[in-house]
C-alpha positions, -999 to 999 in steps of 0.1 A, spaced: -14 149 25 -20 178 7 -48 204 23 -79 201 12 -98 233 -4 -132 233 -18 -133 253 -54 -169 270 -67 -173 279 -98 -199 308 -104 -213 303 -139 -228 332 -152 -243 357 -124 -266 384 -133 -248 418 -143 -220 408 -170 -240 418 -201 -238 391 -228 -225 414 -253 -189 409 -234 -186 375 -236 -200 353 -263 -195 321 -246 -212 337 -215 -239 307 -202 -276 322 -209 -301 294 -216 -309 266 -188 -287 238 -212 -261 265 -214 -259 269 -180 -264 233 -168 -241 225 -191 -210 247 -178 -219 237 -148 -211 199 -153 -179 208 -172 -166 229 -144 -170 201 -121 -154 175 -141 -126 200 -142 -125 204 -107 -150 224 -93 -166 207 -61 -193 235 -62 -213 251 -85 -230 288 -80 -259 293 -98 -277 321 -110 -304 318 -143 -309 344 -171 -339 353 -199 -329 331 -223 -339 352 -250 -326 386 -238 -296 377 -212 -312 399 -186 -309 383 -147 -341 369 -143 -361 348 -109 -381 328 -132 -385 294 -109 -390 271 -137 -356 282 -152 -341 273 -122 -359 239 -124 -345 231 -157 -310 238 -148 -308 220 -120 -326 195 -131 -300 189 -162 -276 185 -135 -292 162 -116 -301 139 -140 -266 141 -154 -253 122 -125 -225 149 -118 -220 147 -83 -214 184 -73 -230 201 -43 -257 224 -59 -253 261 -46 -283 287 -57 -283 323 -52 -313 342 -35 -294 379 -42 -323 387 -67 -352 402 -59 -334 431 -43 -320 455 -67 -330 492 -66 -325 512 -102 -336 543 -100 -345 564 -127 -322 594 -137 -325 623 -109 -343 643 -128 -367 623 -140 -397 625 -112 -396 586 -111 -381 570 -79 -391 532 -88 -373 534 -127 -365 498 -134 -358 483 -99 -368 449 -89 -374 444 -52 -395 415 -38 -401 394 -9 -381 372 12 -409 340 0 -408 348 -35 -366 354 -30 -368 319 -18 -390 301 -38 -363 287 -61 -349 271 -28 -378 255 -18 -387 240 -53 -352 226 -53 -340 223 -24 -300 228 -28 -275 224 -5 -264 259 -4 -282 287 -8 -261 323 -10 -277 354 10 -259 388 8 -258 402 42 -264 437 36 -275 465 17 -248 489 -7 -243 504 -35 -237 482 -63 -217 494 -95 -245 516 -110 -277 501 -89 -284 492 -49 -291 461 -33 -314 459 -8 -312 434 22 -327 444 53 -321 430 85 -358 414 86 -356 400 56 -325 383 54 -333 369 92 -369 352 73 -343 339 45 -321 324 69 -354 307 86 -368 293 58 -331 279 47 -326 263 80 -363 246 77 -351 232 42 -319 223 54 -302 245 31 -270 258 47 -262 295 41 -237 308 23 -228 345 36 -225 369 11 -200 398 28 -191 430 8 -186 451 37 -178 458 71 -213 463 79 -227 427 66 -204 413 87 -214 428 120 -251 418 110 -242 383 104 -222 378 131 -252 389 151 -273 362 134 -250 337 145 -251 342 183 -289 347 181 -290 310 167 -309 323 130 -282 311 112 -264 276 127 -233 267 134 -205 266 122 -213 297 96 -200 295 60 -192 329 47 -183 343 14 -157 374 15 -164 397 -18 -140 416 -30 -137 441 -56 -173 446 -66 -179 483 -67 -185 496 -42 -177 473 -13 -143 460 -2 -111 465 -25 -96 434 -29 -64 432 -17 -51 413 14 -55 436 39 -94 434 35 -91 399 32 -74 392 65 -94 419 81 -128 403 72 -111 372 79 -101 374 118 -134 389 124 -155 358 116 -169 340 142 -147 311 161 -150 280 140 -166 294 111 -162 283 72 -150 309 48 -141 313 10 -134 345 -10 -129 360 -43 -115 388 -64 -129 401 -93 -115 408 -131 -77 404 -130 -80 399 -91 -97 366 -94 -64 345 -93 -47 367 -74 -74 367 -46 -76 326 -50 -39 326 -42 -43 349 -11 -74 324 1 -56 296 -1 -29 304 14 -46 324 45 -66 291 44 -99 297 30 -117 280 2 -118 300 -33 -143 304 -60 -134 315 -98 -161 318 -126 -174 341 -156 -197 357 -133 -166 370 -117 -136 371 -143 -142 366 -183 -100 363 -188 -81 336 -187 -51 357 -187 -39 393 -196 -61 402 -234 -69 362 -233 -108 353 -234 -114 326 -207 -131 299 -234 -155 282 -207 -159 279 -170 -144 246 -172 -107 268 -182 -111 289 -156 -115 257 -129 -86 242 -148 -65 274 -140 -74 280 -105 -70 238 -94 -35 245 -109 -25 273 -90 -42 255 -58 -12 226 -65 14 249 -72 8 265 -36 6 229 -19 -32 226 -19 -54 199 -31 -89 209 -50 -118 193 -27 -145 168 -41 -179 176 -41 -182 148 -15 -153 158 6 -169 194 2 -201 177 23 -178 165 48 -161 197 54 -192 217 57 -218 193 66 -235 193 41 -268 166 32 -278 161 1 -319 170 1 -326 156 -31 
C-alpha cells in the first residue's frame, strides 16, 4: 500500500498583493470557495488566511473568518479546517528618516490573535514560533505570547501547527514541548524560502528535520519555483507537503497556476509518481489525531 501523506493547500495568505494574480482568492466566497475545490482535488487540508475584500490587504476581521468557514462547513466538504493566528504581529516601520517608529505595523495581543480560533474552533491552528525579519517587514512572536497561544489552543482542542523559519523557532518550540505547553506528538511546519529565514534546499530541510522532537509530525514547503521541488524533497524524506497561491502563483515555468485546485492537482501527481498516496481529510485525523470540534 502506498504511503500515506497529508497535502494542505494554503489559499491565499496575506503578503502576495492582488495585483500579481488575478485569480488570487480575496472575498470570503472566493476564498471558501478555493478552498472546497482544492479539496476535491486532493487537498486533505486547507490553510486559511482572510483578506479586505475591497482592498486585498491581510486583514483579522473575525466575522470574515466566520463567513469563510462557514461556506465550507455548510458545504459538506469534509476537510480538516486549518486557520492561521500569524497576524497581529507584523512590525512596518516607517522610512529611517522619518521620526516615526510605529509607521503602518500591526501588532496585537495573543486574545485578540486568537479570537478567530475560539469563534471557530478549527482543528488546526498555525503559530509561527519566532520572531525575523520578513521580506520588507518583522514579525513579532515572543516567547510569552506564543506560550498563551498555545494555552488557549490546547483549551479549545485545537492542535498546533508550528510554524519554523529558523533555527531559533525551533529551539523555542522544542522547549515548549518538554515543558508540556504544547502536547504531544508536535506537528511542525518547516518554511523555507521566505526571506529571510531558511533557503530552501535539502540541506535545511533535513537539518530542521532531525532536530524535531522524537515522534513528532512534520510537513514543509518551498516557495515560488521551490514549491514542487520542496514537495518532492518532503515526501521523499517522509514528511507531509503543502502547495498553494499563498506560496507559488506558477503552475509551471511563465505558466499562471489557474486556481488552487491546479496546483493540488499537480502536487497529488508528483506525490504518485514518487510512490506516495495523497491523504484524506479523514485519514489526516487519524494520522494526527485530530477531533473535529464543530
Amino acid at each position: 500500500m502506498a504511503e500515506k501523506t497529508i497535502l494542505t493547500c494554503a489559499l491565499t495568505g496575506s503578503v502576495t498583493p492582488p495585483k500579481k494574480h488575478p485569480g488570487l482568492p480575496i472575498t470570503p466566497v472566493e476564498i471558501a470557495n478555493s478552498g472546497i475545490e482544492a479539496a476535491h482535488a486532493g487537498a486533505a487540508v486547507v490553510h486559511i488566511h482572510v483578506r479586505d475584500p475591497e482592498t486585498g490587504a491581510p486583514s483579522m476581521e473575525p466575522e470574515l473568518y466566520k463567513e469563510v468557514v462557514g461556506r465550507i462547513r455548510e458545504d459538506g466538504t469534509d476537510v480538516v479546517i486549518n486557520l492561521t493566528c500569524g497576524h497581529g504581529a507584523r512590525y512596518t516601520p516607517s522610512a529611517p528618516d522619518a521620526n516615526d517608529a510605529t509607521g503602518t505595523s500591526v501588532v496585537q495581543t495573543p486574545d485578540i490573535r486568537m479570537q478567530h480560533v475560539e469563534e471557530n474552533k478549527p482543528e488546526i491552528c498555525t503559530l509561527d514560533y519566532g520572531s525575523m525579519n520578513f521580506g520588507d517587514f518583522v514579525i513579532i512572536n515572543t516567547p510569552e505570547h506564543l506560550k498563551r497561544m498555545a494555552e488557549t489552543a490546547k483549551r479549545i482542542g485545537s492542535k498546533p501547527e508550528i510554524e519554523v523559519f529558523d533555527t531559533g523557532h525551533l529551539r523555542l518550540a522544542n522547549k515548549m514541548v518538554a515543558d508540556g505547553i504544547i502536547d504531544e506528538p508536535p506537528l511542525f511546519q518547516i518554511c523555507l524560502g521566505i526571506p529571510w529565514g531558511l533557503e530552501q534546499t535539502p540541506d535545511h530541510m533535513m537539518f530542521m528535520r532531525d532536530h524535531l522532537p522524537d515522534g513528532a509530525h512534520w510537513a514543509s514547503f518551498g516557495i515560488g519555483a521551490g514549491e514542487f521541488p520542496m514537495l518532492a524533497q518532503a515526501a521523499l524524506l517522509g514528511g507531509h507537503v503543502r502547495v498553494g497561491m499563498e506560496d507559488n502563483l506558477y503552475l509551471d515555468k511563465g505558466v499562471p497556476a489557474p486556481s488552487n485546485a491546479a496546483l493540488v492537482e499537480k502536487g497529488v501527481g508528483v506525490l504518485r509518481a514518487l510512490g506516495k498516496e495523497p491523504a484524506t481529510a479523514a485519514e489526516a485525523r487519524e494520522i494526527l489525531g485530530l477531533t473535529k470540534l464543530v
